[in-house]
Residue, then its C-alpha position, 0 to 999 in steps of 0.5 A: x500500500x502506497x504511502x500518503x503524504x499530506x502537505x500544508x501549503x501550496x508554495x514552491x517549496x510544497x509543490x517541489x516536495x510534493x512532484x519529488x515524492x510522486x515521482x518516488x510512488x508516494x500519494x500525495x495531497x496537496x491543501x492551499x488555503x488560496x485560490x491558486x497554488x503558488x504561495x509568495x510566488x503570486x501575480x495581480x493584474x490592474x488596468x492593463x499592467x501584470x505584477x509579480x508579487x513575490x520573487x522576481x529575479x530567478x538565479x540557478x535554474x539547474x534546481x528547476x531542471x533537476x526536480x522537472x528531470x525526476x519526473x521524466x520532464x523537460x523544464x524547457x517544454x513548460x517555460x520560456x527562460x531567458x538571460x537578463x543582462x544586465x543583472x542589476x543596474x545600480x544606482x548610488x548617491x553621488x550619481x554613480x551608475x555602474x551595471x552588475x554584468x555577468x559578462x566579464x570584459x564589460x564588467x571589468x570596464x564597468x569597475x574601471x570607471x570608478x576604481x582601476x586598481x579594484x578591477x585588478x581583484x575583480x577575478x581572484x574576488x569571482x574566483x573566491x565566490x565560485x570556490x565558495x559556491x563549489x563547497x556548498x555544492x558538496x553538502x547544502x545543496x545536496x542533503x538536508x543538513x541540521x547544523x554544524x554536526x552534519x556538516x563535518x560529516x561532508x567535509x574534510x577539515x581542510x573544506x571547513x576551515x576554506x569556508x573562512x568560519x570566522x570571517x563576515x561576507x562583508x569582511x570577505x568582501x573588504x578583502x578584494x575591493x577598496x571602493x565603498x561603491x564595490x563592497x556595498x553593491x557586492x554584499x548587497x547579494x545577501x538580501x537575496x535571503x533576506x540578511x546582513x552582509x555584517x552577520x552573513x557568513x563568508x560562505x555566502x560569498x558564494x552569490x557573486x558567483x550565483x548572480x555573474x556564474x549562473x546568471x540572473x534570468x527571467x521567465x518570460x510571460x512572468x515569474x508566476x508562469x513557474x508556479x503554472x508549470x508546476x501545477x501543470x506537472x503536479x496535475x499530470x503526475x497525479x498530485x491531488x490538489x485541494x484549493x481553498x482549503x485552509x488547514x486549521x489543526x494538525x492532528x497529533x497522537x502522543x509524537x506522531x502526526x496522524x493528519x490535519x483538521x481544516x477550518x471546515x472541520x474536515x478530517x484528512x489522514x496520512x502517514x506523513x505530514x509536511x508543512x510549507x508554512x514556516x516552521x515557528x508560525x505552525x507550532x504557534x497556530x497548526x501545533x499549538x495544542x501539542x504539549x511540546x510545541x510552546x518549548x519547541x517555539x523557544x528553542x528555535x528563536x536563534x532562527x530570527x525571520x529575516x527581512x520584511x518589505x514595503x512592496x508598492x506595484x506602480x503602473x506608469x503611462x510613461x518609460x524611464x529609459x536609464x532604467x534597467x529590468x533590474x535596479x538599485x537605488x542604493x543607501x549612502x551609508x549601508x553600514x548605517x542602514x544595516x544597522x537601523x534594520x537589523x539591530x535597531x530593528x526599525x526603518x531605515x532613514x535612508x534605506x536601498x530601493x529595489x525597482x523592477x520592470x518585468x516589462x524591459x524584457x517582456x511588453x506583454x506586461x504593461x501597456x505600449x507606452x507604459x511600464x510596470x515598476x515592483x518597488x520594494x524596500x526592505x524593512x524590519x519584521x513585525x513586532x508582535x502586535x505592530x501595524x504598519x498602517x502607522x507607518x504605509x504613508x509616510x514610508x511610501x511618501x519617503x520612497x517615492x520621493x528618493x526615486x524622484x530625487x535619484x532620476x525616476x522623474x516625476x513618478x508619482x505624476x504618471x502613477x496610473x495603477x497602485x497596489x501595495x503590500x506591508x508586513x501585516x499583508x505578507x504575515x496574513x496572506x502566507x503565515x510568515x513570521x514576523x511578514x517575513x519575505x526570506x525566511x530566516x536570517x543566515x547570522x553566523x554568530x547567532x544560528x551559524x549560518x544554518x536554517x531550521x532542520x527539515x524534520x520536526x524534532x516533535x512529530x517523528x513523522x513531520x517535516x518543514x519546507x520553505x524558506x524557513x528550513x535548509x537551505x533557505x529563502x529565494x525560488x531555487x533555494x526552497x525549491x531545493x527544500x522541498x526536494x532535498x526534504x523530500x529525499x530526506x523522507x523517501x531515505x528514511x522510509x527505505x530504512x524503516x522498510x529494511x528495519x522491519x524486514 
């Protein structure tokens, strides 16, 4: 008889772990309390314009080839995915604008403008991330990883100590490059999960070599055409996929999950229960009758949620030519705006904008004429109680007029459609903690650099996907969560097969 497999949300992670356990012949539900599957990864429409709500800068798509190939798949026949050159286009306060090139003479010339004698580090600095990227190919991409035990058990001394254990990514960075302009912009990478490049560890060092080695992509007709693809596949394949059903209660018996209740009052039953919602919010609300599940809250508070956001959605009658698909407008002091956030907690006074326009690339995602702007600007996660209606206006007024200042002229004169999402929406629509957009922080002197284990430590029979868990926040690297969790779980039940023969 088939194993069944109950998951709890239909993100990325959820639905990644969801297509790797069919395809290893387990029966597998799928429950998402919205109308679409997708979670973070969502789309809204207004007044000719297409939004993104979630992610919008795909890197490292061999995870995404990977989990299609499992199931005798080709990602190219689902999904257009192109190059995106530049990466970024970045802007800083002095008006400077150098682009973030992932071909190399361009991006040497690019750093020659503003420091000649930097361009000379320019490769040993590549070289160092790739190095870096290499080792987390050995073991954190590879397995589901609880911490530091796990990982001697990957690496011979020698492999640890190249990982600089005791080195920041931004003191990395400081290594190769004298100009301030450099380092912020190259640490700057970290907020791709969501963290502090003064707490990161050096391992993570490891993007530049993601965002120029890789490359910086996108999905054409959107990034939500990725959450389609996987619905498509889940449906083939056989997922059974229940929208509008929000699960209520997971039901336990002594340290086992035994199934969910739904707000309805259904009762479903499985043999094993994953949840794509984040690991302490389902102890607070889906676990919070169990007995251990208060203690087991307060064991993971060193896995602090990461950074929240203010994400305005601009639709605009006109075109900004100097801009690029991707933008930063940067912070003049980002020692100083990393600090407001991530120890101060409260909003950077000067804080760094991202701006993207999916429709550079793609003119099906905004009228002719016209463009689409993702404005989002990180901020600190909720407190418990906090309501970010105190702060919504005056923070986009803040935002808007820094864009303004920095070039996007007169912007809130061809605003034509907005929409906007706070802290408080991104905790409701999808249980984040704290709103939290990435998960949990990577902070080498708080958590290591390590996510929340994969596997409950309550429920013999639970398990976490998302960014919250190994091996963190971003589209591949949930993505990754759910396929590695779900290696974790198709391992385990061959060895309780052997065990009980």
């Amino acid at each position: 008889m088939k194993k069944s497999v109950l998951i709890v949300g239909g993100g990325i992670a959820g639905m990644s772990a969801a297509i790797r356990l069919a395809a290893k012949g387990l029966e597998v539900s799928i429950l998402e309390k919205g109308e679409r599957l997708g979670g973070k990864l969502n789309i809204r429409r207004g007044n000719g314009y297409t939004f993104d709500t979630g992610p919008s800068i795909l890197t490292m798509p061999w995870v995404l080839e990977k989990l299609f190939q499992e199931v005798g798949r080709n990602l190219n026949d689902y999904l257009e995915i192109e190059r995106v050159e530049p990466g970024w286009r970045s802007f800083f306060n002095d008006g400077t604008v150098l682009d973030l090139s992932s071909d190399l003479p361009t991006l040497i010339n690019e750093v020659k403008k503003i420091s000649p004698d930097d361009a000379n580090n320019l490769y040993p600095f590549l070289s160092y991330g790739q190095k870096m990227y290499d080792l987390t190919m050995k073991s954190f991409y590879k397995k589901s990883i609880n911490g530091l035990s796990d990982l001697r058990m990957m690496h011979p001394m020698k492999e640890l100590l190249q990982m600089d254990p005791m080195k920041s990514m931004a003191g990395a960075t400081s290594k190769f490059f004298k100009n301030k302009h450099l380092q912020q912009m190259f640490n700057f990478l970290i907020m791709y999960v969501g963290s502090s490049p003064y707490h990161a560890p050096a391992i993570m060092s490891q993007l530049s070599h993601v965002q120029l080695g890789l490359g910086v992509h996108y999905i054409k007709g959107g990034m939500y055409k990725l959450a389609e693809a996987f619905s498509k596949v889940l449906s083939e394949i056989g997922v059974d996929i229940k929208l509008g059903t929000e699960v209520e209660e997971i039901i336990t018996n002594g340290s086992r999950a035994e199934g969910v209740r739904t707000k309805n009052g259904q009762e479903l039953f499985a043999d094993i229960v994953i949840s794509n919602l984040e690991a302490i919010p389902a102890y607070k609300t889906l676990l919070k009758n169990h007995f251990e599940s208060e203690k087991e809250v307060r064991d993971l508070q060193k896995y602090e949620p990461t950074v929240s956001g203010l994400v305005l959605l601009l639709g605009v009658n006109r075109t900004y030519n100097q801009l690029a698909h991707h933008n930063f407008f940067f912070s003049k002091d980002p020692v100083k705006e990393f600090n407001q956030i991530f120890v101060d907690k409260k909003l950077a006074e000067d804080p760094t904008i991202y701006v993207g326009i999916s429709s550079k690339t793609d003119s099906t995602q905004a009228p002719a004429g016209s463009e689409n702007l993702f404005v989002l600007t990180h901020v600190p996660p909720l407190k418990e109680g906090e309501d970010w209606e105190l702060y919504k206006a005056k923070y986009r007024e803040l935002v808007l007029q820094k864009l303004e200042r920095n070039g996007v002229t007169d912007l809130r004169k061809h605003i034509e459609f907005e929409h906007q999402f706070t802290p408080n929406d991104l905790q409701k629509l999808y249980g984040s903690n704290g709103g939290s957009i990435y998960g949990t922080i990577t902070d080498r002197k708080l958590n290591g650099g390590f996510k929340i284990p994969n596997k409950s430590k309550v429920l013999q029979n639970m398990y976490f996907v998302g960014g919250s868990t190994h091996p963190g926040g971003g589209v591949p690297m949930v993505c990754l969560s759910g396929q590695l969790t779900a290696e974790l779980i198709v391992e385990e039940q061959e060895q309780l097969k052997q065990y009980i023969v």
